[in-house]
Structure formats: structure tokens, C-alpha cells
N, C-alpha and C positions, 0 to 999 in steps of 0.2 A: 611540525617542521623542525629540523633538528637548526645548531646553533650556524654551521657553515655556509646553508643554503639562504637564510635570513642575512648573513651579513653578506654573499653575493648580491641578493635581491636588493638590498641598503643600497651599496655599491651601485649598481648598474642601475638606482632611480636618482642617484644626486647626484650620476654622471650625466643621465636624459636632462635632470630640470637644473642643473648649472649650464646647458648649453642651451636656455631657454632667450638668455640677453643678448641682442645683437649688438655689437661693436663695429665699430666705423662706419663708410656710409650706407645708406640705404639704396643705392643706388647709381649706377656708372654715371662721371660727371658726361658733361655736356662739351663737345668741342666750342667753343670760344665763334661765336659769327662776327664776321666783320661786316660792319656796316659800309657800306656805298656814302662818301662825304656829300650831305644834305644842302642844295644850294641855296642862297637866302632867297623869298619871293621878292617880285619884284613892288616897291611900293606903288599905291594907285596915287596918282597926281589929287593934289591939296584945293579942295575944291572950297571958292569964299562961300559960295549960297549955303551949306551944308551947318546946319546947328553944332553947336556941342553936347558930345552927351551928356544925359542928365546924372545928376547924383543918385546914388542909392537914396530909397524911403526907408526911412529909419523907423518902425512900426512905431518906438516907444514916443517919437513926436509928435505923433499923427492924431490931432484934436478926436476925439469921441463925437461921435453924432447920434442922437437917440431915434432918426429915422423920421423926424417931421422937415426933413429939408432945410 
């Protein structure tokens, strides 16, 4: 292969693999949604019979039981 046709060949392969990186985004943004303003629910009335919730169980307080009750 003489010297001209090799540094064609050169040429026209680290043109293909320089346009291997893509730049900017990958993809067309997105139009912007607007959301519809979220109304607050309405609260349920404060009922006295009604407990408080309980606390979290904290595993690492929680006595050990070896299984005889």
C-alpha cells in the first residue's frame, strides 16, 4: 500500500472515531407541565374516644425472650 493511500486511510479513521463522543444533550428537553393548584383535604373532625398513636418499637430495646414464655 503505497504512503498516500495509508495516510488517507489514517485520515478518514480519526475522522469516523473523533465523532465517536457525543456532546450536549441526549435528548429533546421536555416542555415544562404545569401542574393544576393542589387543594388542601379537608381535616376529619378530632375525635376524644380515638387513642394516640403509638411510638415506634425500637428493636434494639426490645428485652430478649429465649422462647419459655
Amino acid at each position: 500500500m503505497n504512503r498516500n493511500a495509508r495516510l488517507v486511510l489514517a485520515a478518514a479513521l480519526m475522522a469516523v472515531l473523533s465523532a465517536c463522543g457525543a456532546k450536549g444533550p441526549l435528548f429533546m428537553p421536555e416542555k415544562p407541565v404545569e401542574e393544576a393548584p393542589v387543594a388542601p383535604a379537608e381535616a376529619a373532625p378530632a375525635s376524644s374516644d380515638t387513642l394516640p398513636p403509638e411510638p415506634p418499637i425500637d428493636p434494639a430495646t426490645v428485652p430478649a425472650t429465649d422462647g419459655n414464655g
